[in-house]
KELUMVEX-264341 format. One record per residue (C-alpha): y, z, x; residue in one letter; residue number from 1. Coordinates in steps of 0.5 Angstrom, whole numbers. Each point is the difference from the previous one (the first is absolute). Layout:
<lumvos>
LUMVO      v      w      u  res    n
LUMVO      Y      Z      X    a  NUM
...
</lumvos>
This chain:
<lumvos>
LUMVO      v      w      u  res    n
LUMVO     -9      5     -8    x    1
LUMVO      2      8     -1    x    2
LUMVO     -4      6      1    x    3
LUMVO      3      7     -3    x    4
LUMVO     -1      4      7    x    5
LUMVO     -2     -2      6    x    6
LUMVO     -5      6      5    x    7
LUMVO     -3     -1      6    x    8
LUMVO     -3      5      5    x    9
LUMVO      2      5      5    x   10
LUMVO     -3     -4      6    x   11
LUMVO      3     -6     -2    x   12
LUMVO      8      3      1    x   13
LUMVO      0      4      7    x   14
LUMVO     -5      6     -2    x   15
LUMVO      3      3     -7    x   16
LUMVO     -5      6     -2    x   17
LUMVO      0     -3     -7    x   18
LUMVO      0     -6     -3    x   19
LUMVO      8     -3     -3    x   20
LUMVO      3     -2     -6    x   21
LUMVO      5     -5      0    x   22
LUMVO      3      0     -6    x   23
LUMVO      7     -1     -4    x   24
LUMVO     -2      6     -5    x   25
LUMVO      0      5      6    x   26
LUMVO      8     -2      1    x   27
LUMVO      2     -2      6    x   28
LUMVO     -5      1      5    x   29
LUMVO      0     -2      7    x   30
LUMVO     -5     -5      2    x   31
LUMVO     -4      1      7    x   32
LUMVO      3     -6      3    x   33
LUMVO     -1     -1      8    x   34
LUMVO      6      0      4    x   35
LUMVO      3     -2      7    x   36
LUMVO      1      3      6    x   37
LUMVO      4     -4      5    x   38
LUMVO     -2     -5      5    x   39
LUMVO     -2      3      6    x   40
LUMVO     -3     -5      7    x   41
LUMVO     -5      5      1    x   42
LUMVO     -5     -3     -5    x   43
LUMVO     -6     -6      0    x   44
LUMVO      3     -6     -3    x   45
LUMVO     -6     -2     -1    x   46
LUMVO     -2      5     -4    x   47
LUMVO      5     -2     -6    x   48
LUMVO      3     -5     -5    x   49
LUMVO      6     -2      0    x   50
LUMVO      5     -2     -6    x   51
LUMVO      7     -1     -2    x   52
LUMVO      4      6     -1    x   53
LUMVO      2     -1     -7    x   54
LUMVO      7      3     -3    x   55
LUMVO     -2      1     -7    x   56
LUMVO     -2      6     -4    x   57
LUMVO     -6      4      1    x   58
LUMVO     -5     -1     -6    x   59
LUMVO     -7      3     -3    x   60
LUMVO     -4     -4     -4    x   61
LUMVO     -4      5     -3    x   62
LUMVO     -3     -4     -6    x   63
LUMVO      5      1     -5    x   64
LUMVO      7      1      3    x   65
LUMVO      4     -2      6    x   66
LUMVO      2      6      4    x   67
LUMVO      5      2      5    x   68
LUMVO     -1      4      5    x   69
LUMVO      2      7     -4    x   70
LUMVO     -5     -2     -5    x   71
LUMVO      5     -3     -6    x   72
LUMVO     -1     -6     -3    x   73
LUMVO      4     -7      1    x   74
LUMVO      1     -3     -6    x   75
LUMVO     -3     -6      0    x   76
LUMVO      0     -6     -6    x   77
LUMVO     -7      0     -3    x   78
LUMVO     -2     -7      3    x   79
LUMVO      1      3      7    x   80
LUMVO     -6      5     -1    x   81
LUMVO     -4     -3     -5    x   82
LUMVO     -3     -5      5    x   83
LUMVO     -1      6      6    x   84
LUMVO     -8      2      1    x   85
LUMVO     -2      6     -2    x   86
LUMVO     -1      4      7    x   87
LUMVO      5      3      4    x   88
LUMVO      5     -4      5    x   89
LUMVO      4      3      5    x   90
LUMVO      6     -5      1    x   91
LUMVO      8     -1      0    x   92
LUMVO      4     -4     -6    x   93
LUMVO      4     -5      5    x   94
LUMVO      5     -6     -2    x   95
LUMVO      1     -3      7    x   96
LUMVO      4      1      7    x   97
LUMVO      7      4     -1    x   98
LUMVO     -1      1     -8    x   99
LUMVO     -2      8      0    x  100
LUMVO      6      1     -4    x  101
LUMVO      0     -6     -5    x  102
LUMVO     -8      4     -1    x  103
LUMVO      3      6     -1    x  104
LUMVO      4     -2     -6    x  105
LUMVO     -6     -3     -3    x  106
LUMVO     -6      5      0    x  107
LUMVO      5      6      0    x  108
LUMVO      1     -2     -8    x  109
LUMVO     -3      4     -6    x  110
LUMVO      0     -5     -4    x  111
LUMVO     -3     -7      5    x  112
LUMVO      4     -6      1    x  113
LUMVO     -5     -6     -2    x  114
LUMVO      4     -5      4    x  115
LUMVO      1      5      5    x  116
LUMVO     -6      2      1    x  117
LUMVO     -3     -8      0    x  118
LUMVO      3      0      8    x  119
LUMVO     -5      7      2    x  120
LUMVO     -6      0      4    x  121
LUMVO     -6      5      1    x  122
LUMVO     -2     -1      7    x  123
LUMVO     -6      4      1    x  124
LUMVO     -1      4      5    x  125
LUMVO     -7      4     -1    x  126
LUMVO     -4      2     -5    x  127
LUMVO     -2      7      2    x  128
LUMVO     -6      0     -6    x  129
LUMVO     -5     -5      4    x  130
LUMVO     -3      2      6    x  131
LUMVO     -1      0      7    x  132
LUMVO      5     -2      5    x  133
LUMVO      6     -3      0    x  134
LUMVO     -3     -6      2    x  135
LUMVO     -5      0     -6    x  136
LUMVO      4      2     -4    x  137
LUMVO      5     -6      0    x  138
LUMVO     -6     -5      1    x  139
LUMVO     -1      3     -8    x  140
LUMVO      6     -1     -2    x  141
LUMVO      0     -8      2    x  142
LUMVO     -6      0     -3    x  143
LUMVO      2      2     -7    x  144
LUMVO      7     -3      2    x  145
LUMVO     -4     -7      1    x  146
LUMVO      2     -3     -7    x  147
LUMVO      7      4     -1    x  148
LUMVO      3     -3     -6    x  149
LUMVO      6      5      1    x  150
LUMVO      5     -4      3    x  151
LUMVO      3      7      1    x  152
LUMVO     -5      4      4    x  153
LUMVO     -1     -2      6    x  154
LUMVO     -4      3      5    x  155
LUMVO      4      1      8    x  156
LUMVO     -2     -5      6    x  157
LUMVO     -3      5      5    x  158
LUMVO     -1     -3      7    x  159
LUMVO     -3      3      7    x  160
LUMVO      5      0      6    x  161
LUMVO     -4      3      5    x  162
LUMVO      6     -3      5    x  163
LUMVO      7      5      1    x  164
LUMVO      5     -4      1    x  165
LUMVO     -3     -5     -5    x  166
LUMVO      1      6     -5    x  167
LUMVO      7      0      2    x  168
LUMVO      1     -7      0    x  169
LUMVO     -2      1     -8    x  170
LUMVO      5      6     -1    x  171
LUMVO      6     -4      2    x  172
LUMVO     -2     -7     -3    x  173
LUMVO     -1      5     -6    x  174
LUMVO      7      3      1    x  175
LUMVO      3     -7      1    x  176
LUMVO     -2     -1     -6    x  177
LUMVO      3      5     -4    x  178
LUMVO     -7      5      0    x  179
LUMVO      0      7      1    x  180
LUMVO     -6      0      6    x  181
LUMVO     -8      1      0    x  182
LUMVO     -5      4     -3    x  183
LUMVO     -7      1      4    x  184
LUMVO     -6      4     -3    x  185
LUMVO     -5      2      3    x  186
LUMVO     -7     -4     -1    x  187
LUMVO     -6      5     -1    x  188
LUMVO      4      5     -4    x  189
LUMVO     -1      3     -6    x  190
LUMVO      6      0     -6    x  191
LUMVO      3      5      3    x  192
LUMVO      6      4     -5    x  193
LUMVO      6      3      4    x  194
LUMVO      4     -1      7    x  195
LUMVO     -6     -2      6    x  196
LUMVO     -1     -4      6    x  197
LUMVO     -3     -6     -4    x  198
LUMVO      5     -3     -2    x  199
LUMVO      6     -1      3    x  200
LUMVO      7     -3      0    x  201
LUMVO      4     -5      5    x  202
LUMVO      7     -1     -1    x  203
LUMVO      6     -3      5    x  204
LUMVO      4      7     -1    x  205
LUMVO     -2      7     -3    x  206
LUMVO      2      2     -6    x  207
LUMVO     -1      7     -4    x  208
LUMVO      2      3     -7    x  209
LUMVO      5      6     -1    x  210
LUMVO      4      3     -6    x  211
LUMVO      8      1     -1    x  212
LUMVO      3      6      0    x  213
LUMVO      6     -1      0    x  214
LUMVO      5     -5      2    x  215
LUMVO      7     -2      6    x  216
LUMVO      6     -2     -3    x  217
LUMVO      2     -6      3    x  218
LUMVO      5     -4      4    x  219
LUMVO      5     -5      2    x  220
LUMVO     -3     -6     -6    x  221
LUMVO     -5      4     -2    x  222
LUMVO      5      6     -2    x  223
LUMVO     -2      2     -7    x  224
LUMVO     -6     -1      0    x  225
LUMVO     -6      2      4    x  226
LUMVO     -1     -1      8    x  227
LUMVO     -6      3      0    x  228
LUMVO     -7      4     -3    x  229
LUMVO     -1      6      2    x  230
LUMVO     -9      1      2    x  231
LUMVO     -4      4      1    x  232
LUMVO     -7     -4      2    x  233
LUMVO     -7      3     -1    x  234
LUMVO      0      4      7    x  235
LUMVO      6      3     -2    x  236
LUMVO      5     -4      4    x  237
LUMVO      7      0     -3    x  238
LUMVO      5     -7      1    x  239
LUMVO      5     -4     -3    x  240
LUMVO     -3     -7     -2    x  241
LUMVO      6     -5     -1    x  242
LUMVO     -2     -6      3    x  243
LUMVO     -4     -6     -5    x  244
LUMVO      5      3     -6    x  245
LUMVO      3     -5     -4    x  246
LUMVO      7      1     -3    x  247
LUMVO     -4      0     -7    x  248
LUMVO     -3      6      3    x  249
LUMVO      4      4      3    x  250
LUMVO      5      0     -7    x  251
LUMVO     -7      3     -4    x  252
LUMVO     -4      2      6    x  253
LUMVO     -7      3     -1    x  254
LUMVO      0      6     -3    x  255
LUMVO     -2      7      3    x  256
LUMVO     -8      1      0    x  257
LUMVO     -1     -7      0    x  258
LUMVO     -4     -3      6    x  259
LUMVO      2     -5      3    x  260
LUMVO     -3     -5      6    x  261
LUMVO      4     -2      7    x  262
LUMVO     -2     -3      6    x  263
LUMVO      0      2      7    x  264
LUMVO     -1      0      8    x  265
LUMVO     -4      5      2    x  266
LUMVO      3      8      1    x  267
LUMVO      5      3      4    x  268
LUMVO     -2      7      4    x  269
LUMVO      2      5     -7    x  270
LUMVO     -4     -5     -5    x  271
LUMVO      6     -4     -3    x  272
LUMVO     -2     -7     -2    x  273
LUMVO      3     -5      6    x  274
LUMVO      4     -6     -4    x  275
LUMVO     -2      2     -7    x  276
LUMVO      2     -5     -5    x  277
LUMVO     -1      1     -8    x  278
LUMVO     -5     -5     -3    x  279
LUMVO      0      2     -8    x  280
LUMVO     -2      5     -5    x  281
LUMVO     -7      2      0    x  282
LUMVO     -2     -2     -8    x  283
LUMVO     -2      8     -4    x  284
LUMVO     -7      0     -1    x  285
</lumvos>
C-alpha cells in the first residue's frame, strides 16, 4: 500500500522546529537518518540493543520511494514497493555477507533489474514515525510485522548483551563469518536524526571515508599503472592509499572527487592513518 508523502512531526526527529516532508517531488532531499558514532567501553551495555552490523545500502522508506542517504530514490521494480506499508522506515537493502558490490550493481540501476532485484532485502531498522522510545518503537513495528506476507521485508534481530566480552565474543564470530561488526542502539531513546551517542558501531579494525585527489604513478609490476590514490580524509589529513587496490583498479582507478572508503589501525602523532587499506568506492548519492 503507497501513500503520496509521508510527514511526521518536529518531535519525533531530533527537535526540528517544523514539521518534514519527505518527498520525491522535492528533489533529492536528505532524510533525517540516525547515525553512529564509534563504540567506546565508557557506556552501560545494559542500556542498549545490539544487532549485526549489516554492510548494505542505507534506505528511507518514506511511504512511497526508497531513499539512499542523500535523499535520491532507488529505483526498485514495482512489485518490491507495492507491498511495503504506508508509514516510514528506517532500514538498509542487503543481499547478504561480503555481497555490497553485487548490491550495488543492482540498486544502482535507472531502470531495476527484476531478477536482480529478487536477491534484495529491506532490513528494518527503525520506524522514526512511531512513538517512544527505541524499545517502544521496535515492540510497534513486530506487532505490524507479526503477519508479514513480504518475504523481502524484515525486521533486524536486536538482543541485550549487558556482558563485554560476550559482546566481543559476538563481534568476532560476526567477523568470522564474513560480518562487517555490531550495531548498539540506546533503549529509551527517541528517533533521534543526525550522529549521537545512542547509536553506535563496533568493528575489529576502524574504517574512515576520504577523497582522491590525485594519484602516484606506480613501480616495479605495477609500473603503468596507479601505485597509489592520493587523499585527503574529513580532517584534512592528506595520505597515499595504495594498499587493498586491485589490478583492474589500478589500470582505471577512482577518479579525482570520488570518495573512497579504507581501513586502518589507529593514528600516528601527525594524524595519518596507521595500515591503511583501500575497501571500495563510496557509491554517488
Amino acid at each position: 500500500m503507497k501513500c503520496r508523502s509521508v510527514v511526521f512531526s518536529a518531535a519525533m526527529v531530533c527537535g526540528l522546529a517544523s514539521p518534514v516532508v519527505i518527498s520525491s517531488a522535492l528533489g533529492a532531499v536528505a532524510p533525517p537518518l540516525s547515525l553512529a558514532q564509534v563504540y567506546h567501553n565508557d557506556i552501560d551495555l545494559s542500556r542498549y540493543w545490539v544487532s549485526e552490523k549489516l554492510d548494505g545500502a542505507r534506505v528511507w522508506w518514506d511511504g512511497e520511494n526508497l531513499l539512499s542517504r542523500g535523499g535520491n530514490i532507488y529505483h526498485a521494480p514495482d512489485w518490491f514497493t507495492d507491498q511495503l506499508p504506508d508509514y516510514v522506515l528506517d532500514g538498509e537493502l542487503w543481499i547478504g555477507r561480503g555481497q555490497f558490490q553485487l548490491l550495488m550493481q543492482t540498486i544502482r540501476d535507472m531502470v531495476a533489474d527484476d531478477s536482480a532485484w529478487r536477491r534484495v532485502h529491506f532490513y528494518v531498522f527503525d520506524a522514526p514515525q512511531f512513538e517512544g522510545d527505541f524499545t517502544q518503537r521496535q515492540q510497534k513495528i513486530s506487532a505490524k510485522m507479526v503477519n508479514n506476507s513480504v518475504p523481502w521485508l524484515q525486521l533486524v534481530e536486536q538482543k541485550r548483551i549487558a556482558d563485554p566480552v560476550l559482546l566481543q565474543e559476538w563481534l568476532a564470530r560476526v567477523v568470522a563469518g564474513g560480518g562487517e561488526g555490531l550495531m548498539l542502539q540506546q533503549a529509551d531513546l527517541p528517533y533521534r536524526g543526525g550522529r549521537h551517542e545512542g547509536l553506535l558501531k563496533l568493528k575489529s579494525h576502524q574504517d574512515a571515508e576520504a577523497r582522491v585527489v590525485g594519484y602516484a604513478p606506480g613501480k616495479g609490476k605495477y609500473k603503468g599503472m596507479t601505485g597509489s590514490l592520493l587523499v585527503v580524509d574529513d580532517l584534512g589529513v592528506s595520505f597515499r592509499l595504495g594498499s587493498g587496490l586491485s589490478d583492474a583498479e589500478r589500470r582505471s582507478p577512482p577518479a579525482v572527487g570520488a570518495v573512497v572508503s579504507y581501513r586502518y589501525q589507529g593514528r600516528t602523532q601527525s594524524g595519518k592513518p596507521r595500515f591503511a587499506r583501500f575497501l571500495r568506492v563510496r557509491p554517488a548519492e
